[in-house]
N, C-alpha and C positions, 0 to 999 in steps of 0.2 A: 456393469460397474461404471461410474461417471465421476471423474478424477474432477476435486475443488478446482476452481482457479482464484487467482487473488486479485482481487475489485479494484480498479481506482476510475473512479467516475460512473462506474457500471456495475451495478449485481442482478445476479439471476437470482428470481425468485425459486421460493418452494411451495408446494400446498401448507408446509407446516409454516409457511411465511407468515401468513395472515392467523390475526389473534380469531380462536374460535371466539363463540358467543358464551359455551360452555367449554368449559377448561377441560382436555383427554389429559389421560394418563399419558406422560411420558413416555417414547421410544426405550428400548430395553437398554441397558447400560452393560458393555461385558465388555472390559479392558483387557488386554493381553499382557500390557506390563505398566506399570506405576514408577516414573522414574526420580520423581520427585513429590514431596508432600510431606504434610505433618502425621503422627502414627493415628489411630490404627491406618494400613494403606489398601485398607479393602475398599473397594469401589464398585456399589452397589446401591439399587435403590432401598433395597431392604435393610443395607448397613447405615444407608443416609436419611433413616427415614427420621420426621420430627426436623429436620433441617432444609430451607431451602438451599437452591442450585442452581449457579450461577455458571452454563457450561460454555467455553470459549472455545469454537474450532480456528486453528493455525494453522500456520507452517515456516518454515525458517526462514525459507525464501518467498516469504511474502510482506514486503514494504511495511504497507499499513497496518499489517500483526505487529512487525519488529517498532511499529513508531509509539502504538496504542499501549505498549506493555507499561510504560512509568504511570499510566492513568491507572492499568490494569493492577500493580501493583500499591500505588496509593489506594486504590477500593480494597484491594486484602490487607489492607493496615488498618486500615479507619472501621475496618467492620470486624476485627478481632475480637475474640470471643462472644459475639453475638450468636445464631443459628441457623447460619449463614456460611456455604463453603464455594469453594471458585476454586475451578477445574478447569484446565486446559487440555484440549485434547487436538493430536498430532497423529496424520497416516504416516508418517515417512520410518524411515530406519531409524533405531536404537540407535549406531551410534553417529549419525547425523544429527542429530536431538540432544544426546551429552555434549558436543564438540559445540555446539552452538550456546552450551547454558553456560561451557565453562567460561562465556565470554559474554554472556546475556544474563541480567537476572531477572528472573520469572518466578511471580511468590505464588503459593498456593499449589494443587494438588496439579502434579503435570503424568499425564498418563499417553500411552501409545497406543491407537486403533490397529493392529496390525492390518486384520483381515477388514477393515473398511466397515461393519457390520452398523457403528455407532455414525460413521457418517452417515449412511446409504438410512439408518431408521430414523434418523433427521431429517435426511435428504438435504445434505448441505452440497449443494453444487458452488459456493462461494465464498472466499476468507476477506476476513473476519468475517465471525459471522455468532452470533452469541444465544444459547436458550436458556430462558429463565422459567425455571422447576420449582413449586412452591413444598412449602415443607410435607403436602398429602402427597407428591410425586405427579403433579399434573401440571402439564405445560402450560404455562401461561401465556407466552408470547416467544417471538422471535426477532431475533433487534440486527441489525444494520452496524456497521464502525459509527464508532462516536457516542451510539445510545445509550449505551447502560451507564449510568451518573451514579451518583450514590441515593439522589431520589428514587431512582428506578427500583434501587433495591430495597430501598426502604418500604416501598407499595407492596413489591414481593415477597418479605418478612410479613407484612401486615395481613396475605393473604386476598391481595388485590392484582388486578390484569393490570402491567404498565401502560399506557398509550405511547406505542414504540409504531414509525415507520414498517421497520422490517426494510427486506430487500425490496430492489420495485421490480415487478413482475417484467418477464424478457417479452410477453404478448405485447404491454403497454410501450413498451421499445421499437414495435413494428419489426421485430427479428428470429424469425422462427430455426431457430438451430439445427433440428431434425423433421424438414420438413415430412420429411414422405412417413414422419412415424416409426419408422425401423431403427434397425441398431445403430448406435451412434459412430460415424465414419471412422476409422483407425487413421487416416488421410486424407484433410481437405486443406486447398486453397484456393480460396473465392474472390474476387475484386469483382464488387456491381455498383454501379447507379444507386447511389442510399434509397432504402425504403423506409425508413423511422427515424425517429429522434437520435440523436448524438450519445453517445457513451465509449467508455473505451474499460479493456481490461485484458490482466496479460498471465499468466503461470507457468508451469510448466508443458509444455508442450503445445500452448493456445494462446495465442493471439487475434483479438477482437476489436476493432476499432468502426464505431458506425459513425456515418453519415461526417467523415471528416475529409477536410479539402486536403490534397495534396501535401502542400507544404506542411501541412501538421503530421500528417500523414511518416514523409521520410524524415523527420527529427526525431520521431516516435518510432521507428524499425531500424534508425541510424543511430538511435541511443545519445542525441545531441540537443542543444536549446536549439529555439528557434533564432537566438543572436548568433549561433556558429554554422546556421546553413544561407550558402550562398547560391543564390537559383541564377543561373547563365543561359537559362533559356525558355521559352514562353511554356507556361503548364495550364492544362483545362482549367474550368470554373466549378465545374459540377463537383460535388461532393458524395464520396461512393463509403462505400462496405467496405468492411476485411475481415475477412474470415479464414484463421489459418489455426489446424489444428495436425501437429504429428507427434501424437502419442505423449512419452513426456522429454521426449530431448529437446531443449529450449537452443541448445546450439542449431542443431539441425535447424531446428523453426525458423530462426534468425538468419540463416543461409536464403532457405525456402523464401519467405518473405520477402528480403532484401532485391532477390532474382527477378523473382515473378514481377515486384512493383519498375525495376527496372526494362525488364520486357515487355511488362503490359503498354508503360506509358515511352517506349525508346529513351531510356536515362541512360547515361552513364555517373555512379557517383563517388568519388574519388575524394582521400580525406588531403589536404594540405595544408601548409602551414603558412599565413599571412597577417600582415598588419589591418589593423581596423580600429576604427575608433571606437574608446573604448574606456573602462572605472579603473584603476589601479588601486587597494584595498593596502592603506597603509597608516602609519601612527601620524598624529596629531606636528606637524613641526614645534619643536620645543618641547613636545606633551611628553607624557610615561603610560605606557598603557597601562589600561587599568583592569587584568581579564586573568579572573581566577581559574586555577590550574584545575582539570579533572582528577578525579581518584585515580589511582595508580592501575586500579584492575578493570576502570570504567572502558566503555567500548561506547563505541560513535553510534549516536541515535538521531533524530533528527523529525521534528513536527512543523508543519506552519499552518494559518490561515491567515484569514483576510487583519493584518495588523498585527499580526504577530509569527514570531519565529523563533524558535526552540531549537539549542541543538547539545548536545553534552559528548564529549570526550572528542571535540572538533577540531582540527586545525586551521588556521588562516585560509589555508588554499580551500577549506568546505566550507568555511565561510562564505568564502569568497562567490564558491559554483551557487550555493544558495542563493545569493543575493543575487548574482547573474539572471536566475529561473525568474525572479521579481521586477527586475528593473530593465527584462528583456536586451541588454548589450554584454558583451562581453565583459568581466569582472576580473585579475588577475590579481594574483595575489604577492604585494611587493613590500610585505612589510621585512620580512626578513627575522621572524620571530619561528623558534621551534616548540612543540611542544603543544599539547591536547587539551581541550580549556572547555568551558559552562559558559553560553553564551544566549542569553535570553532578549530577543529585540521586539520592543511594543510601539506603535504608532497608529499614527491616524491613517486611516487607508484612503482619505480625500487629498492627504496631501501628496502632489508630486515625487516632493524630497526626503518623503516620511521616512525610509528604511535610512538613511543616510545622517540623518537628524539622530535617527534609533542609535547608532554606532558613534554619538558623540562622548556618551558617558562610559565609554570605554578606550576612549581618548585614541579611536581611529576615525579613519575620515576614507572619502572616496573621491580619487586627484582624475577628472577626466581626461587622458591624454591616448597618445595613438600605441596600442598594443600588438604586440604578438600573440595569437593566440590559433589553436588547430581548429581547421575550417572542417565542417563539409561541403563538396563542392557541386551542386548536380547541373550537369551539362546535358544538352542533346546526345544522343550516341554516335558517334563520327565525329564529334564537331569537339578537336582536343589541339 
């Protein structure tokens, strides 16, 4: 059995990755429990037959699941009553799953793999991760976060293979996971010398990060930007591997991790609290802001790319961290305003002061001056 992890900059392929030339029939479908969806809540190829299938593997605790759902859910709008259904499917516990929707919404059929059977006949090693099923029951493809649009599904109504990336294969990565072939380790942690290309990706119990240099390295197992780590002392050049898998406790991992990278390389790394120069995220002198309040039962989501940034039932202070991860310096948040807002920022991604320009018509601004904000601190080990 081979537990998902969730992707960000990194997926593992499958053989069902790649679009065949001839379409196979679909992996078998056998749910255990249906926790959400419209009637009948049979979930079957044979009850869905005549209808294509849009199948979305998740999990609650996976970032780019929870960011991808308002897309997810605008395609289960815009494709109502067509012949067309979208199915989210989940390993974890039942009522981990309820506790999460009563604060998440997620349209369309939501079902629980208990015993893994619908992963493992996918061979989904990766979340997101999405198959699209044509109305005969034969796979067509397998798509990657981001890919299924509404054109995608429009090809797949029509009875056409989408041209979908898919995940990119772990070979093409230069990172063979199980090397020797045998059973997959219940315990590894590995620090090497990179052998391939750069990616990174993290779940429950696993942590992967290739071919990244240090300093990205501890901002990324210290849970911090790169504006809140402060290096006190000289670190190598070379850019190694990480490979860290125990089972699914993510706490443990995070211990593990943390340890190993400090003994490999003699760190010691200590959080603290100092000034630094830095954005302070506050209203317009004179101005009123202008930042419409979230629904009362909305819950904090949060998208960006290159020019743009998405975030709904936000506060200032998320604001703020966001903008922080963009403009690389510490961002704090000084407006002094409470309360959970819809906050949508577009710009030019050539300009320097795009994001800051972005936050004009919402009548904040961002005052450069010397902040407080929590460091991390990494030092040589002895040297305090």
């Amino acid at each position: 059995m081979k537990a998902a992890v969730c992707a960000t900059g990194l997926l593992l392929a499958t053989p069902l990755a790649a679009v065949a030339e001839e379409p196979r029939a679909a992996p078998p479908l056998e749910l255990e429990t249906v926790v959400a969806g419209p009637a009948p809540a049979e979930l079957s190829w044979a009850a869905l037959a005549g209808q294509a299938v849009v199948v979305e593997f998740w999990a609650t605790w996976c970032a780019p699941c929870v960011a991808a759902m308002p897309r997810w859910n605008a395609l289960v709008e815009r494709f109502a009553g067509q012949p067309v259904r979208f199915l989210s499917v989940s390993d974890e516990d039942e009522p981990v799953v309820r506790r999460f929707l009563e604060r998440h919404e997620l349209r369309g059929w939501i079902a629980l793999d208990a015993d893994r059977s619908v992963f493992e006949g996918f061979e989904v090693l990766s979340l997101p991760q999405t198959a699209l099923v044509d109305a005969e029951g034969r796979l067509r493809a397998v798509a990657g976060p981001g890919e299924v649009t509404a054109e995608v599904v429009q090809l797949l109504l029509a009875g056409e293979t989408p041209e979908v990336r898919g995940p990119v294969s772990a070979p093409a990565l230069g990172v063979e996971l199980d090397p020797a072939g045998g059973p997959r380790p219940v315990f590894r942690a590995v620090i090497r010398p990179a052998t391939g290309e750069r990616g990174m990706k993290a779940g429950p119990g696993t942590w992967l990060a290739l071919s990244q240099r240090l300093p990205s390295a501890l901002a990324a197992a210290w849970r911090t930007s790169d504006s809140r780590l402060v290096i006190e002392c000289e670190l190598p050049e070379t850019r190694y591997d990480f490979l860290f898998e125990t089972g699914r406790d993510s706490e443990l991992l995070m211990q593990v991790l943390r340890r190993a990278i400090e003994g490999s390389f003699g760190l010691e790394v200590v959080r603290e609290t100092r000034r630094a120069d830095g954005l302070v995220l506050e209203p317009v002198p004179g101005g009123r802001p202008e930042l419409a309040p979230a629904a009362p039962d909305a819950v904090f989501t949060s998208a960006s790319s290159n020019g743009r940034m998405e975030l709904r039932a936000a506060s200032l202070a998320d604001l703020a961290s966001a903008l922080e991860d963009w403009l690389g310096v510490p961002v704090v948040d000084g407006s002094g305003i409470a309360g959970a807002f819809d906050v949508e920022l577009t710009w030019d991604p050539q300009r320097e002061d795009g994001p800051r320009r972005a936050l004009a018509p919402y009548g904040l601004r961002l005052r450069p001056a010397e902040v407080t904000a929590e460091m991390q601190v990494v030092r040589c080990a002895g040297e305090s």
